[in-house]
C-alpha positions in Angstrom: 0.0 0.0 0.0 1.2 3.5 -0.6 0.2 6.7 0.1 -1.7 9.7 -1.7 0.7 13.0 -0.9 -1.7 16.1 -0.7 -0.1 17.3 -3.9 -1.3 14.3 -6.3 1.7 12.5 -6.2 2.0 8.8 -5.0 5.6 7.5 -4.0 6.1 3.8 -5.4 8.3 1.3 -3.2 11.3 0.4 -4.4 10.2 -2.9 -6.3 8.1 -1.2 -8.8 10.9 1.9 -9.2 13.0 -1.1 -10.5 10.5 -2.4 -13.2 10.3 1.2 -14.5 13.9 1.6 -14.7 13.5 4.7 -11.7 16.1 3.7 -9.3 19.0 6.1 -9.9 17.3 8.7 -12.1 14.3 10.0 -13.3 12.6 7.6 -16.3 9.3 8.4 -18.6 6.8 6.0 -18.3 3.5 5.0 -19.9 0.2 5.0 -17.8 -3.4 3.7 -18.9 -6.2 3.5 -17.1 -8.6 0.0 -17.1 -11.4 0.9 -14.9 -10.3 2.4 -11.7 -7.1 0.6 -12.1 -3.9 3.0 -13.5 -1.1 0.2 -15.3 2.2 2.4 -15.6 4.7 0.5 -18.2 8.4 1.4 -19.3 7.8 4.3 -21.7 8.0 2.7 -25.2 5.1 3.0 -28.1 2.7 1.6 -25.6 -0.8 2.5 -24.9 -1.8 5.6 -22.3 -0.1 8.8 -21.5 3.2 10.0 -20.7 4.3 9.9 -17.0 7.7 11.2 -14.8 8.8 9.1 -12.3 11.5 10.6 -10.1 14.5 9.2 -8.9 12.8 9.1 -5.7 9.8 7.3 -7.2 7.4 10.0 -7.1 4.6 9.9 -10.4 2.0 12.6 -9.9 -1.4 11.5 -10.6 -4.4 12.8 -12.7 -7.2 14.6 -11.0 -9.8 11.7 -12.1 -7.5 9.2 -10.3 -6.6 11.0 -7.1 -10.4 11.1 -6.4 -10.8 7.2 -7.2 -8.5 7.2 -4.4 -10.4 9.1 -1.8 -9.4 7.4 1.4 -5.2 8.4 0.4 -4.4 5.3 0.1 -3.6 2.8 -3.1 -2.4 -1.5 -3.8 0.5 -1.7 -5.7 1.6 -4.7 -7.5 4.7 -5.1 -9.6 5.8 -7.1 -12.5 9.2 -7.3 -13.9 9.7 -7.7 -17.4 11.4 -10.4 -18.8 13.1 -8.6 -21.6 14.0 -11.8 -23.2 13.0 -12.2 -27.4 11.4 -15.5 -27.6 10.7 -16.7 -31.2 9.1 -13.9 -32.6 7.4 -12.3 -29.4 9.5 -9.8 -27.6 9.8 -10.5 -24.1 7.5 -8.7 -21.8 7.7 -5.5 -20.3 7.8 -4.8 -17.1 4.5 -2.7 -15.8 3.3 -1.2 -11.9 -0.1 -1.5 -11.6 -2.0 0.7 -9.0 -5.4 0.1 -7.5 -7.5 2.6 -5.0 -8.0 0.4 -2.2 -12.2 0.4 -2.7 -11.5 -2.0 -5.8 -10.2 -4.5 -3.4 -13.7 -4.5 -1.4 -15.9 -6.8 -3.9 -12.8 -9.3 -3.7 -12.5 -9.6 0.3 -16.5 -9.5 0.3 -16.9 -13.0 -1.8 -13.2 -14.6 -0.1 -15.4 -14.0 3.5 -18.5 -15.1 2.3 -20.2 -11.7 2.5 -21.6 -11.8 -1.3 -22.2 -14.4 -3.8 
């Protein structure tokens, strides 16, 4: 879980500065929205919008999102990329993927039995 700054900006732990490449320097990345759910990948020709991420992992956050977000707070999850070619396929990127902590409700709801 990380935090929403009162400025907009959310600082990511240091696993997902790693899959963006944001651990000695300041990188561009690539953000999209699904949903509620904001999936930030190494910048590249990718999907979504352009994004900083500081060398302190700081990413400010759009307006829309930062409300999504009302109680602060937001689940990270990382993946890293493998960044191996396989056949044809390039490998896969690595991506950060950021939830406001109301997404996870409906999930913890049906693992306790609270909704079918």
């Amino acid at each position: 879980m990380v935090g929403v700054d009162p400025g907009g900006r959310v600082r990511l732990p240091p696993p997902a500065r790693r899959a963006l490449g944001a651990e000695t320097g300041s990188v561009i990345a690539r953000a999209a929205a699904r949903g509620a759910v904001l999936v930030v990948q190494e910048s590249g020709d990718g999907a979504g919008v352009q994004v900083a991420v500081d060398g302190r992992g700081r990413m400010s956050l759009q307006e829309w999102w930062r409300r999504a977000c009302a109680g602060g707070a937001c689940a990270v999850a990382t993946r890293a990329g493998t960044g191996e070619a396989v056949g044809d396929a390039a490998g896969e990127g690595a991506l950060v993927v950021l939830a406001p902590t109301g997404v996870l409700d409906g999930l913890a709801d049906v693992l306790v039995g609270e909704r079918w």
